[in-house]
C-alpha positions as a Markdown table, in Angstrom:
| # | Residue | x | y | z |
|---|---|---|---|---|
| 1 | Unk | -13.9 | -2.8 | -18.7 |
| 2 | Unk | -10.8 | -3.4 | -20.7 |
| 3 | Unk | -9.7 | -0.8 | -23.1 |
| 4 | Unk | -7.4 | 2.5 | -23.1 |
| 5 | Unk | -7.9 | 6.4 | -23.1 |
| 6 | Unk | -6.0 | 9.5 | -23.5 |
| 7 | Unk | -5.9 | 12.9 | -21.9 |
| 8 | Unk | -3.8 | 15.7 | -22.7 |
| 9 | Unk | -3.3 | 18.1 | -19.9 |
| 10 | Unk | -1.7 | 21.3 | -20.3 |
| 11 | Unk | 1.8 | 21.5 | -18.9 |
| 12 | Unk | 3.5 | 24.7 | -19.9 |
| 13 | Unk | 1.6 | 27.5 | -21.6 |
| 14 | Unk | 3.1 | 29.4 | -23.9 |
| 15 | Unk | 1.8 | 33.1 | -25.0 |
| 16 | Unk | -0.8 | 32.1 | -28.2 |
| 17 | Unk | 1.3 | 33.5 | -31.3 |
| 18 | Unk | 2.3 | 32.0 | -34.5 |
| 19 | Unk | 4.6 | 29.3 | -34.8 |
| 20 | Unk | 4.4 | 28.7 | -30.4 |
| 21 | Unk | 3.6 | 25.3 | -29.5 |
| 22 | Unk | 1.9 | 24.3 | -26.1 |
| 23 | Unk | 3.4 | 21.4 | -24.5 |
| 24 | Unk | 1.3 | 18.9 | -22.7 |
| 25 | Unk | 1.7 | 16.0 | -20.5 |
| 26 | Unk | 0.4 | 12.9 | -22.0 |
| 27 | Unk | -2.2 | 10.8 | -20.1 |
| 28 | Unk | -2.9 | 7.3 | -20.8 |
| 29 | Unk | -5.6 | 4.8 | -18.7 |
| 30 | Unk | -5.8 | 0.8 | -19.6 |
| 31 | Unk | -8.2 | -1.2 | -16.8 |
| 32 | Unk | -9.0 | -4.9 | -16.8 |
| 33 | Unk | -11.1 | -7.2 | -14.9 |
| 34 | Unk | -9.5 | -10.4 | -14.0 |
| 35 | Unk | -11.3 | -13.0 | -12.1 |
| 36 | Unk | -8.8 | -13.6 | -9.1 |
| 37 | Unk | -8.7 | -11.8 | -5.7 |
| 38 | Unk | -7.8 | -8.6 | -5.1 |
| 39 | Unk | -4.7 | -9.9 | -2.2 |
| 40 | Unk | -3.0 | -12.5 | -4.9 |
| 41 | Unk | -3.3 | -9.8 | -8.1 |
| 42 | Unk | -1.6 | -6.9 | -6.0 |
| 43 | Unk | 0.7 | -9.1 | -4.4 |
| 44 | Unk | 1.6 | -10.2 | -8.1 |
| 45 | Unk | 2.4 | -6.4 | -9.3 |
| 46 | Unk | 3.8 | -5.2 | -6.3 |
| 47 | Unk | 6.9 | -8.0 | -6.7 |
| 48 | Unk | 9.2 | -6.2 | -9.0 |
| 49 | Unk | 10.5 | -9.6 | -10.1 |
| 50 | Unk | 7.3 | -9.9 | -12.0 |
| 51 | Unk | 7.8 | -7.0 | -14.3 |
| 52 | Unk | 9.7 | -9.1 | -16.8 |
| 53 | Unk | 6.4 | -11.8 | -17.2 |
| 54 | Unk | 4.1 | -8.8 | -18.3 |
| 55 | Unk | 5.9 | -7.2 | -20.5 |
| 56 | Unk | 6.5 | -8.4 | -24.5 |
| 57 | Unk | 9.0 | -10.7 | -25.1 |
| 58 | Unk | 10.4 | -9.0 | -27.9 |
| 59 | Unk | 11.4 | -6.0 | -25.8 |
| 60 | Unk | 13.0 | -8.5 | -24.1 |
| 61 | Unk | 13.1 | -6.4 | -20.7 |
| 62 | Unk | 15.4 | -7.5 | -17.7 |
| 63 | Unk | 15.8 | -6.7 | -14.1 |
| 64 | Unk | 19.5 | -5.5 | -13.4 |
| 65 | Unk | 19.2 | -4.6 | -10.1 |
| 66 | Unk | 16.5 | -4.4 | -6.9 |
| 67 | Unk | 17.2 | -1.6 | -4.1 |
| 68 | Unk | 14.4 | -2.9 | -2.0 |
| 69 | Unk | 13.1 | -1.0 | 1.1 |
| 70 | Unk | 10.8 | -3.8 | 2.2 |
| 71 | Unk | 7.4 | -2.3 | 4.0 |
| 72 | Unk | 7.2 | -3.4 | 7.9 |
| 73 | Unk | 6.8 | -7.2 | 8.7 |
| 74 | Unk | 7.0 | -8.3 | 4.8 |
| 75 | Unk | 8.7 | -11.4 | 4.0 |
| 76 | Unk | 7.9 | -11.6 | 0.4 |
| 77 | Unk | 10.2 | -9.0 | -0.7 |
| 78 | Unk | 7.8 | -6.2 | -2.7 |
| 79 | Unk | 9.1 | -3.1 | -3.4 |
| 80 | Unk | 7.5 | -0.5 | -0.6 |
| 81 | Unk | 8.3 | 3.2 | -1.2 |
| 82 | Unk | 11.6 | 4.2 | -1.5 |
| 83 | Unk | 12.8 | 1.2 | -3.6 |
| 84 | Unk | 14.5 | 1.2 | -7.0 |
| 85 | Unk | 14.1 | -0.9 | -9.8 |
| 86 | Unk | 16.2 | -1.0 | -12.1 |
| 87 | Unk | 15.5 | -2.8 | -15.4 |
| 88 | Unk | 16.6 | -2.8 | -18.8 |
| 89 | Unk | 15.2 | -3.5 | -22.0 |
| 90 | Unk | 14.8 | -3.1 | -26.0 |
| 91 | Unk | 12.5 | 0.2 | -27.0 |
| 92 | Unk | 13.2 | -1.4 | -30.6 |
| 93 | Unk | 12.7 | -4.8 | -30.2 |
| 94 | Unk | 14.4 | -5.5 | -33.7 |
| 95 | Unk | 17.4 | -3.2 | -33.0 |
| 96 | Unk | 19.8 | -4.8 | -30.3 |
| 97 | Unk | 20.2 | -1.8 | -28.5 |
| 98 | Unk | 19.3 | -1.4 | -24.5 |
| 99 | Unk | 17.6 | 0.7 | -22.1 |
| 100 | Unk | 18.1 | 1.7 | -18.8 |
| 101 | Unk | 15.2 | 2.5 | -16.6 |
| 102 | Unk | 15.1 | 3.0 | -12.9 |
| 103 | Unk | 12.0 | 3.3 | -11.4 |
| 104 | Unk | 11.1 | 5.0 | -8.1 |
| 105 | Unk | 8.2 | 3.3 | -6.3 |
| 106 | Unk | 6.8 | 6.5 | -4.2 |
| 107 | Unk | 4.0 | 5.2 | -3.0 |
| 108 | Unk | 2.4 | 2.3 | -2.0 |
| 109 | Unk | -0.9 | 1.2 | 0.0 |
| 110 | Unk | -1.4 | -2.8 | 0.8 |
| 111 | Unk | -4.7 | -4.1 | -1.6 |
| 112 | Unk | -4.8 | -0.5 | -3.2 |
| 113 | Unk | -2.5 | 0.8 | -5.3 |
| 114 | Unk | 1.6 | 1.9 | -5.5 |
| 115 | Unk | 3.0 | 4.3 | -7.9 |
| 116 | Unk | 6.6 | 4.7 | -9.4 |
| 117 | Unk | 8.2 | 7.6 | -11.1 |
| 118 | Unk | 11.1 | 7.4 | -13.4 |
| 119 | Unk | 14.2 | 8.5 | -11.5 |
| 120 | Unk | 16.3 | 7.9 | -15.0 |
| 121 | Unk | 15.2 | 6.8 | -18.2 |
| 122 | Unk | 13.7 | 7.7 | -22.0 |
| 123 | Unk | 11.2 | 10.5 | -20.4 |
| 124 | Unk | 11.3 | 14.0 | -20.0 |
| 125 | Unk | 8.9 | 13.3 | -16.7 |
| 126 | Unk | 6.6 | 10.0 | -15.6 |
| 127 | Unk | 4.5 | 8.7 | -13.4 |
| 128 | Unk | 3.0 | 5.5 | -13.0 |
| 129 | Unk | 0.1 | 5.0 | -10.7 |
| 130 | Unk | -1.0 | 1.7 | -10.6 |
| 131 | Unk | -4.6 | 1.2 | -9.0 |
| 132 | Unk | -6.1 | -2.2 | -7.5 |
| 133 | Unk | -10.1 | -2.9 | -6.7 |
| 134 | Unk | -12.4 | -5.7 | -5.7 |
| 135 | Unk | -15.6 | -6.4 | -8.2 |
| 136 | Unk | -17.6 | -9.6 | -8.5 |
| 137 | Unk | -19.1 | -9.9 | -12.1 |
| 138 | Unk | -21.6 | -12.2 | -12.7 |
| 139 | Unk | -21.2 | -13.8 | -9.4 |
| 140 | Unk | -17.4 | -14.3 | -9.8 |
| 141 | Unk | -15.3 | -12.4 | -7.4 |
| 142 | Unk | -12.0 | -10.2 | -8.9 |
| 143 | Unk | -9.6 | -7.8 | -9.4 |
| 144 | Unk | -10.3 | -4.3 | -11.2 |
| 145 | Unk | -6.4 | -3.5 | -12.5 |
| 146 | Unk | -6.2 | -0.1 | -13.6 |
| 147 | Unk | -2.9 | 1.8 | -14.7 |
| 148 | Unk | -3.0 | 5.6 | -15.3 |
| 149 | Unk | 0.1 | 7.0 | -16.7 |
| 150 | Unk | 1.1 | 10.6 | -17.2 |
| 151 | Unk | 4.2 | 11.2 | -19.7 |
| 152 | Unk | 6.2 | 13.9 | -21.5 |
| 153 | Unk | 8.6 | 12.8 | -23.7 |
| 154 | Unk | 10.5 | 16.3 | -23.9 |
| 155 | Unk | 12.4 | 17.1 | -26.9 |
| 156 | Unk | 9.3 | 20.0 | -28.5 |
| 157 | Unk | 7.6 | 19.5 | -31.7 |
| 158 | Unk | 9.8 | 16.0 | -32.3 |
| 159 | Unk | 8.6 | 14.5 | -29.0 |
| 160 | Unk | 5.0 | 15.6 | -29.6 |
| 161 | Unk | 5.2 | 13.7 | -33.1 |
| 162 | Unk | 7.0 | 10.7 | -31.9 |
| 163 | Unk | 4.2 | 10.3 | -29.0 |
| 164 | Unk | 1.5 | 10.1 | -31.9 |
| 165 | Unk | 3.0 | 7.7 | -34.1 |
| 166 | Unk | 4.9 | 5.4 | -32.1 |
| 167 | Unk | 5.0 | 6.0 | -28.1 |
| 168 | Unk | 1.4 | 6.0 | -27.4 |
| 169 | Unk | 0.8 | 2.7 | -30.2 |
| 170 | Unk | 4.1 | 0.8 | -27.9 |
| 171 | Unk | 1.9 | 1.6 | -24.8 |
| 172 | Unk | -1.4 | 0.2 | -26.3 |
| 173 | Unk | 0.4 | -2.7 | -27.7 |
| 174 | Unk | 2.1 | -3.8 | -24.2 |
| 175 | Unk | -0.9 | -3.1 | -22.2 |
| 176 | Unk | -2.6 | -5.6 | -24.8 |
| 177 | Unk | -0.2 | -8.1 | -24.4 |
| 178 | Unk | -0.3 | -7.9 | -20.3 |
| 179 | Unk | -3.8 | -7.9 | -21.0 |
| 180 | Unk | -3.2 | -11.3 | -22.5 |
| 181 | Unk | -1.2 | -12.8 | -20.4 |
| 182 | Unk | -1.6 | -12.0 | -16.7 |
| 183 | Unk | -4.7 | -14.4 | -16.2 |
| 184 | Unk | -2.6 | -17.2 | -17.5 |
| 185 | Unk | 0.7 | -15.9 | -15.4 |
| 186 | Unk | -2.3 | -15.8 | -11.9 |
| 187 | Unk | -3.0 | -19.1 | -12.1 |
């Protein structure tokens, strides 16, 4: 099932009067099949060096710097928990302007899923959680890749109104293009 959802989830409550807004915690889902096993499509995410391949080439996005804690026995360098990663890249791919992210991977379980939290960044709060599965469709054996995000951009009324017109359309158009490109970046 390919395709994207949102949740809102209350995350401070206000008292109801006039002219009070509610903040919430944004919560975004995108899932694809791809036909290619579930050890070769995790191993693929869970190698920070990857990020730069899934992500759109006009945001042009870089790693800067790895502060790998490798898990027990691993020789392929993936980022277990407690690794950084930091990256930069364009949030206006026509503006020449960078980013800085670093990324905190805070979980992580082998063929399952690992998440990451923004340790600095452009959010108020993130979380990342992304979720691996084994499914054969029609006969053909593959991967179920599921990412479930939960976001607050912070800054009140303006962060609410920049998550409905442009955050949340970035996410669905970089999910599409990943969408579009990993089965060709498996191979």
């Amino acid at each position: 099932m390919e395709g994207t959802s949102v949740a809102l989830r209350p995350r401070l409550y206000v008292n109801p009067a006039p002219a009070i807004v509610t903040f919430q915690m944004t919560s975004l889902r995108f899932e694809q099949w791809v036909a290619f096993p579930l050890e070769n499509v995790f191993r693929f995410f869970a190698d920070p060096n990857n990020l730069p391949r899934i992500m759109p080439p006009a945001t042009a996005t870089r790693i800067v710097e790895l502060k790998l804690v490798l898990l027990p026995g691993d020789t392929r360098k993936l980022a277990g928990p407690g690794s950084e990663v930091i990256t930069s890249f364009r949030p206006i791919p026509l503006l020449p302007f960078r980013q800085k992210w670093i990324a905190l991977i805070t979980e992580f379980e082998w063929n399952h899923h690992f998440a990451d939290i923004q340790k600095q960044g452009p959010f108020k709060s993130w979380h990342h959680r992304h979720e691996f599965s084994a499914e054969t469709r029609d006969g053909v054996a593959g991967t179920i890749v599921r990412d479930v995000i939960d976001y607050e951009i912070g800054f009140g009324v303006l962060g609410k109104i920049a998550d409905e017109l442009f955050v949340r359309r970035t996410f669905n158009e970089m999910f599409a293009y990943r969408q579009s490109a990993l089965e060709k970046l498996l191979t």
